[in-house]
C-alpha positions as a Markdown table, in Angstrom:
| # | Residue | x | y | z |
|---|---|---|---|---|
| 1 | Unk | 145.3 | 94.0 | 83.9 |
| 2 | Unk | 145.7 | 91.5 | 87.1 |
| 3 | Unk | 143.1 | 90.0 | 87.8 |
| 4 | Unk | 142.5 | 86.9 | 91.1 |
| 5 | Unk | 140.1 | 85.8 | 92.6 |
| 6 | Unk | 141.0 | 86.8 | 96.1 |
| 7 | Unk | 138.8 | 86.3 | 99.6 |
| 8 | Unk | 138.0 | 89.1 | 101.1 |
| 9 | Unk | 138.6 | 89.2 | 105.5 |
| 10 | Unk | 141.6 | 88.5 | 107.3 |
| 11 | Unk | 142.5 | 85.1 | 108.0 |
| 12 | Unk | 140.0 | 83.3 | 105.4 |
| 13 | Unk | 142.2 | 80.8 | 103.0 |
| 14 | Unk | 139.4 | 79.8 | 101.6 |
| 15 | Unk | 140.3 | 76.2 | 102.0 |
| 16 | Unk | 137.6 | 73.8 | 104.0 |
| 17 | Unk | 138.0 | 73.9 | 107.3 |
| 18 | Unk | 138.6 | 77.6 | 107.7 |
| 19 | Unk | 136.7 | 79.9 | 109.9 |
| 20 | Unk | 134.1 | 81.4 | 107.8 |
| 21 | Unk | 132.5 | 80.9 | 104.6 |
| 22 | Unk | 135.3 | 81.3 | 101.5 |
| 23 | Unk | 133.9 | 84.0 | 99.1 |
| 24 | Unk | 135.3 | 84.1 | 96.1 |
| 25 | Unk | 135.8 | 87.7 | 94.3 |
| 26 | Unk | 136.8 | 87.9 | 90.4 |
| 27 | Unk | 139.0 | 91.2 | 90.7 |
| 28 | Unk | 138.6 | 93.0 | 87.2 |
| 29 | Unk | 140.1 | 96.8 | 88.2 |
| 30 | Unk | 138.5 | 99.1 | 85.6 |
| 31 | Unk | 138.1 | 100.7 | 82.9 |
| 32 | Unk | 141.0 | 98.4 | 81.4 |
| 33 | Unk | 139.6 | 95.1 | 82.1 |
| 34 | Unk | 136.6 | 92.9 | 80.9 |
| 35 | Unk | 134.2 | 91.5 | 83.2 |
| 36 | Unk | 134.0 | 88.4 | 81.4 |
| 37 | Unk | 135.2 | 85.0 | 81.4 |
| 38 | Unk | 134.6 | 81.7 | 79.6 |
| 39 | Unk | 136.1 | 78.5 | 79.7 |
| 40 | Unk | 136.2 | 74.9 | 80.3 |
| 41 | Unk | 135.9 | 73.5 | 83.5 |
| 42 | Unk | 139.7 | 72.2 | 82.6 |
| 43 | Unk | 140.6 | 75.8 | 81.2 |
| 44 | Unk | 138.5 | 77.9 | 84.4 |
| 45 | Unk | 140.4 | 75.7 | 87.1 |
| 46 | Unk | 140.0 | 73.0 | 90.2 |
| 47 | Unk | 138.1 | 75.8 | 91.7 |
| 48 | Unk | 135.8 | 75.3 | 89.3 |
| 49 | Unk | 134.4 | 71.9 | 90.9 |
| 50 | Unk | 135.3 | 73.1 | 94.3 |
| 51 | Unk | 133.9 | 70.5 | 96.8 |
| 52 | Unk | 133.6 | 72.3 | 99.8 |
| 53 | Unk | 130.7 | 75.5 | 100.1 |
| 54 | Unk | 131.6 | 78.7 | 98.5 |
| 55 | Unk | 130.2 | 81.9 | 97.8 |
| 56 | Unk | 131.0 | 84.3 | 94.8 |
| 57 | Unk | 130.8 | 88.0 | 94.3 |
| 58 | Unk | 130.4 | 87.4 | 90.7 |
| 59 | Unk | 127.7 | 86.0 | 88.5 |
| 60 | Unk | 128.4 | 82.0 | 87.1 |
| 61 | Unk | 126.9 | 80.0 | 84.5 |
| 62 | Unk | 127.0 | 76.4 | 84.7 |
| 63 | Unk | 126.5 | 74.3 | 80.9 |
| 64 | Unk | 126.8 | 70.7 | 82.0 |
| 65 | Unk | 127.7 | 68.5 | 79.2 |
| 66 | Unk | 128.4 | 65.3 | 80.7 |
| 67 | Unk | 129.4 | 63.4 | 84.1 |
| 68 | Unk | 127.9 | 62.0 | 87.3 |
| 69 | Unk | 127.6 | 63.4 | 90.9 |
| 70 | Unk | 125.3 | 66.4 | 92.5 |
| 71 | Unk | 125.4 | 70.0 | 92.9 |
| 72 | Unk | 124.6 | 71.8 | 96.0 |
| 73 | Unk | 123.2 | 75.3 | 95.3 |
| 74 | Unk | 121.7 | 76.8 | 98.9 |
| 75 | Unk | 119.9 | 74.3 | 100.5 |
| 76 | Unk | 118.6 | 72.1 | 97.6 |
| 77 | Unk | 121.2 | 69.6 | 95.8 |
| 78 | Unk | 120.4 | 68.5 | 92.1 |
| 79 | Unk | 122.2 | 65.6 | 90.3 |
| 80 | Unk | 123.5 | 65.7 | 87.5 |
| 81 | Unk | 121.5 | 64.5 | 84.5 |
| 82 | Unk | 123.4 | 66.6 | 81.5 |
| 83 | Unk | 122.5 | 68.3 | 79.6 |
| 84 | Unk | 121.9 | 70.8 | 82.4 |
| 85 | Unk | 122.5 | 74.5 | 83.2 |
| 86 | Unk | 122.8 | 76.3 | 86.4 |
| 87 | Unk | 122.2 | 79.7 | 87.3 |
| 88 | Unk | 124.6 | 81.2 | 90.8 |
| 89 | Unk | 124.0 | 84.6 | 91.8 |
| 90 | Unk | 126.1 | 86.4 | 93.9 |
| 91 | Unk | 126.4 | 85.6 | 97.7 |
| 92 | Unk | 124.7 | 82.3 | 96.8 |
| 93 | Unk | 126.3 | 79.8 | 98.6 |
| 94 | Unk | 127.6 | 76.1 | 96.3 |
| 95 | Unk | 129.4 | 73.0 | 95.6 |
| 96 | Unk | 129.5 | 70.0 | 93.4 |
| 97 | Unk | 129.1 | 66.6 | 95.8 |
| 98 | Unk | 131.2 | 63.3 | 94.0 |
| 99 | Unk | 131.2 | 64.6 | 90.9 |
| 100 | Unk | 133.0 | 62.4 | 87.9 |
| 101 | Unk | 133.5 | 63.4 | 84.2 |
| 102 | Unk | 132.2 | 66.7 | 84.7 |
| 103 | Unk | 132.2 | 68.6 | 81.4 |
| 104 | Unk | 131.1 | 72.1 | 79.8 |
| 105 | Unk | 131.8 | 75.3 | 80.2 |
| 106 | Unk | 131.1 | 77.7 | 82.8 |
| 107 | Unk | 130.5 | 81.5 | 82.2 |
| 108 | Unk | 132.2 | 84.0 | 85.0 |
| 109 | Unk | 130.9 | 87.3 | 85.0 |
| 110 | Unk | 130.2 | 90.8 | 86.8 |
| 111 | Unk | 127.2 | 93.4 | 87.1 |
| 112 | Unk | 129.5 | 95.2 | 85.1 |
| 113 | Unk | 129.4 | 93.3 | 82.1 |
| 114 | Unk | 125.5 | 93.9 | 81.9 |
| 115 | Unk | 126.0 | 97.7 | 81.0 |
| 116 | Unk | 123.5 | 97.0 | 77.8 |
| 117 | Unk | 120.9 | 94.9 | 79.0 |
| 118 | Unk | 120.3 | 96.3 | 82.8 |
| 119 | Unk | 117.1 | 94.4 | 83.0 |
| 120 | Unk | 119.4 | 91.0 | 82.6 |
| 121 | Unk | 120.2 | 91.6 | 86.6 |
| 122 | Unk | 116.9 | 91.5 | 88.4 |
| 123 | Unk | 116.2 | 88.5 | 85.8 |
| 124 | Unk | 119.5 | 86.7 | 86.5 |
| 125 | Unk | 118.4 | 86.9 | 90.2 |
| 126 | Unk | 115.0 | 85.1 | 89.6 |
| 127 | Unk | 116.9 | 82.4 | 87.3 |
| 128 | Unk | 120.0 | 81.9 | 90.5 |
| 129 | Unk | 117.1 | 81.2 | 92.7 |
| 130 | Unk | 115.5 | 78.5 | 90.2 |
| 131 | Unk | 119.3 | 77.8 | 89.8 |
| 132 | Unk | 119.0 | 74.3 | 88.1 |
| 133 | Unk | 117.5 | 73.4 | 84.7 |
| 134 | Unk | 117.1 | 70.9 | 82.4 |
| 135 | Unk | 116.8 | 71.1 | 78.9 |
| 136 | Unk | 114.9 | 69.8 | 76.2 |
| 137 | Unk | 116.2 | 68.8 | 73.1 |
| 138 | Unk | 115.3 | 72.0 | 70.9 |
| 139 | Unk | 116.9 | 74.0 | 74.7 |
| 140 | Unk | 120.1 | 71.9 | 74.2 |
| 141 | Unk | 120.8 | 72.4 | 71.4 |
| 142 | Unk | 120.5 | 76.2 | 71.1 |
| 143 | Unk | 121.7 | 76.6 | 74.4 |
| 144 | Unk | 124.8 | 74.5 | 72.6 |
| 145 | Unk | 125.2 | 77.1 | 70.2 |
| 146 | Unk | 125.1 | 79.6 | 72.3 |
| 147 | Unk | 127.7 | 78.9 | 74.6 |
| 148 | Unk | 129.9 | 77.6 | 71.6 |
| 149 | Unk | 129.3 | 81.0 | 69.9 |
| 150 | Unk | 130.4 | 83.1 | 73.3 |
| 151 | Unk | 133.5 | 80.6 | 73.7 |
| 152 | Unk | 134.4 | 81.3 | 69.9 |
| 153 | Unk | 133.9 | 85.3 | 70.2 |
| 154 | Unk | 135.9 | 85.2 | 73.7 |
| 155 | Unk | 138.8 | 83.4 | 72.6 |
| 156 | Unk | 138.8 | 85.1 | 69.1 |
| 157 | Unk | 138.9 | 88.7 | 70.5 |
| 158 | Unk | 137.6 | 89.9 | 67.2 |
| 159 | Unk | 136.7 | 94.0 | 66.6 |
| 160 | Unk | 133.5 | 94.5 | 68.5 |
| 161 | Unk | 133.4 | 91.0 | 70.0 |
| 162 | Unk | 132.8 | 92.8 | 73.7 |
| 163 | Unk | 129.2 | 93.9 | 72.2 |
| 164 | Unk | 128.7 | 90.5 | 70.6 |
| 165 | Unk | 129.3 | 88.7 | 73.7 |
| 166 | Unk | 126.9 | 91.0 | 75.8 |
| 167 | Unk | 124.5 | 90.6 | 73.0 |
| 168 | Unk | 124.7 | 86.7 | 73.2 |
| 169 | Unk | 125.0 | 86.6 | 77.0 |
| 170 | Unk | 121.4 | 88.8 | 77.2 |
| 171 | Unk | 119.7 | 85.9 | 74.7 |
| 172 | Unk | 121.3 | 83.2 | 77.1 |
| 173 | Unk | 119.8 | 85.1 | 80.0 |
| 174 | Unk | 116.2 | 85.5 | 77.9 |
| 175 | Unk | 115.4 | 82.4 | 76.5 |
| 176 | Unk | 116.9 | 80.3 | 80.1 |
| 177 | Unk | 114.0 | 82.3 | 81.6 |
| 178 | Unk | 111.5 | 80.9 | 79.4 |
| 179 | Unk | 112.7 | 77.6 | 79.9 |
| 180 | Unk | 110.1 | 75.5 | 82.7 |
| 181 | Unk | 110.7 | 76.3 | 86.5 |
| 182 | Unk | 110.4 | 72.5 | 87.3 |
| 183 | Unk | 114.0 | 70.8 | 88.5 |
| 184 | Unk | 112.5 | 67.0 | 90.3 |
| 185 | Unk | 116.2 | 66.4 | 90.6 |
| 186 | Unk | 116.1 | 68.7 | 93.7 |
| 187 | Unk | 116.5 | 67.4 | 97.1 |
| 188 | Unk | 116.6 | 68.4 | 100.6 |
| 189 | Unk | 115.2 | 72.4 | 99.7 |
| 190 | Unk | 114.2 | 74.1 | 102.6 |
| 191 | Unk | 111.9 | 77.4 | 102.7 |
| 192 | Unk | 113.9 | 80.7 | 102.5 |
| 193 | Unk | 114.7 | 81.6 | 106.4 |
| 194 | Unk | 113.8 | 84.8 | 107.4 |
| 195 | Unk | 117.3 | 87.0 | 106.7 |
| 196 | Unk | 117.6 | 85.2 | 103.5 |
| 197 | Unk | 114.5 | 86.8 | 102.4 |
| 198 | Unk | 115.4 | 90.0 | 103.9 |
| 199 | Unk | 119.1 | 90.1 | 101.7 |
| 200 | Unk | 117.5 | 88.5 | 98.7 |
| 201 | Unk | 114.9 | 91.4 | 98.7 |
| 202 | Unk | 117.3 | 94.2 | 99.1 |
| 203 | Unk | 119.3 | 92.4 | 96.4 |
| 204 | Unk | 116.8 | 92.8 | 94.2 |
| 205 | Unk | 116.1 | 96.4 | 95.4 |
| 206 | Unk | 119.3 | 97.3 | 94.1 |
| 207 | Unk | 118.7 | 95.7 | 90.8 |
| 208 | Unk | 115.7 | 97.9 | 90.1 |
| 209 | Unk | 116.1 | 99.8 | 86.6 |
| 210 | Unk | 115.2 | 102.7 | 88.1 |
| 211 | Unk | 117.9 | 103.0 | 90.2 |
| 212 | Unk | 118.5 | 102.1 | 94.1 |
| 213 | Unk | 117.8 | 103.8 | 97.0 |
| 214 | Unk | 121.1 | 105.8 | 98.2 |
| 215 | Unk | 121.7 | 104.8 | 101.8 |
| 216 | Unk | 121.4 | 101.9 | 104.0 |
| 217 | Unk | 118.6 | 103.6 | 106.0 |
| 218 | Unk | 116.8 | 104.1 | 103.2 |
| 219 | Unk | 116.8 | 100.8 | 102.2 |
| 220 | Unk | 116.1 | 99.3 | 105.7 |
| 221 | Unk | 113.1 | 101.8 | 106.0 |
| 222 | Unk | 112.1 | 100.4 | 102.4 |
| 223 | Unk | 112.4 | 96.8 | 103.6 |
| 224 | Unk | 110.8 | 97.4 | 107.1 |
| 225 | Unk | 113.8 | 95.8 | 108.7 |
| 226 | Unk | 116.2 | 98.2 | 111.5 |
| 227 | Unk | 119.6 | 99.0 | 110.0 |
| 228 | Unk | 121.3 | 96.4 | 112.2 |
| 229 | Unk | 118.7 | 93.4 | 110.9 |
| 230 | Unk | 119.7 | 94.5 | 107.7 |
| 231 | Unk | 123.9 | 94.6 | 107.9 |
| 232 | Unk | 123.1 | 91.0 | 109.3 |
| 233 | Unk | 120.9 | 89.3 | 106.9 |
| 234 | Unk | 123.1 | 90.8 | 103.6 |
| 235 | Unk | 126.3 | 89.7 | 105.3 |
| 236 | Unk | 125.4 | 86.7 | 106.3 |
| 237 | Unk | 123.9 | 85.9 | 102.8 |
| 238 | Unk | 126.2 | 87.4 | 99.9 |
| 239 | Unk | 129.3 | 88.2 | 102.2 |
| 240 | Unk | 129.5 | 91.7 | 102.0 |
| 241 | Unk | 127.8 | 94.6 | 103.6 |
| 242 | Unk | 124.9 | 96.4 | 102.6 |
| 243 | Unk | 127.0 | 100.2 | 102.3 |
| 244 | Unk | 129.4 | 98.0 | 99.6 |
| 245 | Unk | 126.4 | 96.7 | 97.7 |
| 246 | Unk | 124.6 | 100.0 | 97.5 |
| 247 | Unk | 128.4 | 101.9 | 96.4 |
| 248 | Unk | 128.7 | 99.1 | 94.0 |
| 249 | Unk | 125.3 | 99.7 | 92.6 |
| 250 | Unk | 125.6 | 103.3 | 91.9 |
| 251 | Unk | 128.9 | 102.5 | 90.4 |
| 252 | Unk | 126.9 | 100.4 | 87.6 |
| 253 | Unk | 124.4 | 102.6 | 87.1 |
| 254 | Unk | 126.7 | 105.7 | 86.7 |
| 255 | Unk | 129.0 | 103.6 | 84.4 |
| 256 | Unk | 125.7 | 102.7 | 82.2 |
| 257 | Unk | 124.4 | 106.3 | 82.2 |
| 258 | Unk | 128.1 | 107.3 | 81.0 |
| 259 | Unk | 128.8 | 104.8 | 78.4 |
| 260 | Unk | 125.0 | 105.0 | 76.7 |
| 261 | Unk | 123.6 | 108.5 | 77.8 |
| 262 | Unk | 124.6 | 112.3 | 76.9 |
| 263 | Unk | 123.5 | 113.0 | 80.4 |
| 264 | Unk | 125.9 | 115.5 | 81.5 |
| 265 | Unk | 128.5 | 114.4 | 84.6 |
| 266 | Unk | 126.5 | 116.7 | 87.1 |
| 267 | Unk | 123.3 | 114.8 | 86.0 |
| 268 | Unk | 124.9 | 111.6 | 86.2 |
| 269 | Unk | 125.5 | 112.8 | 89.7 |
| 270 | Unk | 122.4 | 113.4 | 90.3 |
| 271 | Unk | 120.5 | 110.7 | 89.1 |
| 272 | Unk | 123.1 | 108.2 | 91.5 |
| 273 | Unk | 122.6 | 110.4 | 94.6 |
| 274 | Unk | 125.3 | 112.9 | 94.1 |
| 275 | Unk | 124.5 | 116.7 | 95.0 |
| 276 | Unk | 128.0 | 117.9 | 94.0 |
| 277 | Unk | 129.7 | 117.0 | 91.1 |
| 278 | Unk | 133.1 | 117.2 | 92.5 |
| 279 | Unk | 131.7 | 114.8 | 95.6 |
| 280 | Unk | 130.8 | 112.3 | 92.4 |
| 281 | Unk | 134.6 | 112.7 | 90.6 |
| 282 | Unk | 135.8 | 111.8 | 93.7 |
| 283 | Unk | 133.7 | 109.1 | 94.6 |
| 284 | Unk | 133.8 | 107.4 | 91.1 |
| 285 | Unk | 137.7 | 107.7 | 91.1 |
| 286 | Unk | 138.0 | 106.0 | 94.3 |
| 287 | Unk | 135.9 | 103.4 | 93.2 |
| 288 | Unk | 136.9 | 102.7 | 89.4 |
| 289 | Unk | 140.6 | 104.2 | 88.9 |
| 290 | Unk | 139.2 | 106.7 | 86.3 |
| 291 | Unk | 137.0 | 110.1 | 86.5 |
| 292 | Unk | 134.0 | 109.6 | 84.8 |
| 293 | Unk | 135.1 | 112.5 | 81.7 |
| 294 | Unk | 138.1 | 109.5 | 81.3 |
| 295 | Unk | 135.9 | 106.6 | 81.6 |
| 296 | Unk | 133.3 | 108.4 | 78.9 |
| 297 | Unk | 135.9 | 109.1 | 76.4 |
| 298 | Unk | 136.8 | 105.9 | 76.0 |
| 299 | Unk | 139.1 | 105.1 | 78.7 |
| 300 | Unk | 135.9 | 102.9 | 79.7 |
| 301 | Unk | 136.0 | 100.6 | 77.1 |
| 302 | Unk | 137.6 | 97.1 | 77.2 |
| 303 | Unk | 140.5 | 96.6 | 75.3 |
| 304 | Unk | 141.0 | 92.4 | 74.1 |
| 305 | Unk | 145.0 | 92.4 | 75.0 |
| 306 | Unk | 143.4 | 92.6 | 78.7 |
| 307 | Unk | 141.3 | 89.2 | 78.8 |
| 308 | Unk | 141.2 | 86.9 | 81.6 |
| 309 | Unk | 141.9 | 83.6 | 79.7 |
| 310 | Unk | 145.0 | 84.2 | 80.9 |
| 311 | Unk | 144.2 | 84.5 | 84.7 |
| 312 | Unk | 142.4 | 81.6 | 84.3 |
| 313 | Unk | 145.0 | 79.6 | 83.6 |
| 314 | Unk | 147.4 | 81.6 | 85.9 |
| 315 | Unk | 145.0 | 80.6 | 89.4 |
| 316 | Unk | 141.8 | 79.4 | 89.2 |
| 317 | Unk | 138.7 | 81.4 | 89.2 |
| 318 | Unk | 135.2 | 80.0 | 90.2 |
């Protein structure tokens, strides 16, 4: 597997300064690579304090263990007061501001790795736009645990350690909701402006167990917003249009529906938006590399040999 984190449009370095905002995409082709990443700020990369604002495709985990300096998530900065843990969603925009001894780990991840616990994606959402928390004591120290436990099972590679670490990513992702929505530490938040609200909310349209809607006109109609508004608001806020979030979407959900379902590939179709199967062979191979018969049978699954330890050390990946 190769695996970057690469920025997508032409002429964007990604280096402050540059025309546009740098958004940073962890690559992971399937259905031989793992979503999943864990490391040290050290072991993750420079990028993984990047000063200047940046924007992901992925999912990050902050675990602050130590330092000084702030964090800029959106428009609300947060200093550092450790133990602490942070919460970026996609297309969320941040940066740490004079940051010294910064220590912990930070958790990379796609909606791909959430193929178990589906309902971990509308709640990662609510917890990216809390995005800072502070822990108790009896917090730290499980959250400690936690994050030692998914280091240990990542680095180990052990049989079945792809289930363990989705199983101990979902109780992260639980008990961090629980934890109190208070962060004083914030400073300078602003109210959402208008086409933040807008891509937020078809964000979270997308998220919806159920399924999302299948077009962009759909959505817009859902939303009350013209197409135009829409393509606007969701590229301006997560980088990306809305027709590659809704393709990516029905790429999860047909993935999840394969890999824990004995729905048939024509009712897989079906329940993503597909009339004809061939249409949805065609449309999944594009997108993933496999058929959906290959990615069922196993071809799907995530094989250790293919981790992205490796890429992290290669070129940095936050």
């Amino acid at each position: 597997m190769r695996g970057t984190t690469v920025l997508p449009g032409e002429g964007n370095s990604g280096l402050p300064g540059e025309e546009g905002m740098p958004t940073h995409r962890l690559e992971v082709p399937m259905p031989n690579a793992l979503p999943f990443a864990i490391g040290t700020f050290d072991t993750i990369g420079p990028m993984s304090r990047a000063s200047f604002p940046h924007r992901h495709t992925f999912h990050e985990i902050v675990h602050v263990t130590g330092g000084t300096g702030g964090h800029v998530v959106d428009l609300a900065r947060f200093a550092l007061s450790p133990p602490n843990l942070c919460f970026i969603a996609p297309g969320q925009v941040h940066h740490w501001e004079n940051v010294r001894g910064l220590q912990g780990h930070v958790i990379l991840f796609t909606d791909d790795f959430l193929l178990d616990h589906p309902a971990d994606r509308p709640a990662l959402r609510v917890l990216g736009r809390r995005s800072w928390l502070e822990l108790p004591d009896d917090a730290a120290d499980r959250t400690a645990r936690l994050v030692a436990d998914l280091d240990g099972e990542y680095r180990t590679g052990a049989d079945g350690f792809q289930s363990v670490l989705r199983a101990l990513l979902h109780v992260l992702v639980v008990r961090s909701a629980r934890l109190p929505a208070q962060h004083p530490a914030a400073t300078g938040a602003e109210p959402r402006s208008r086409p933040g609200s807008v891509a937020a909310e078809f964000v979270s349209l997308l998220a919806t167990p159920e399924g999302p809607l299948h077009s962009v006109h759909a959505c817009a109609r859902h939303l009350g917003v013209s197409v135009s508004y829409l393509g606007e608001a969701v590229k301006a806020s997560t980088g990306r249009t809305p027709g590659e979030l809704i393709r990516q979407a029905r790429v999860h959900e047909a993935k999840r529906l394969l890999l824990r379902t004995e729905l048939s590939v024509r009712q897989i179709g079906v329940r993503v938006g597909f009339g004809d199967p061939a249409y949805f062979c065609r449309f999944f191979r594009r997108e993933t590399g496999a058929s959906p018969g290959d990615f069922r049978r196993g071809d799907g699954d995530i094989h250790h040999d293919h981790r992205l330890e490796s890429i992290a050390r290669a070129r940095p990946l936050a």
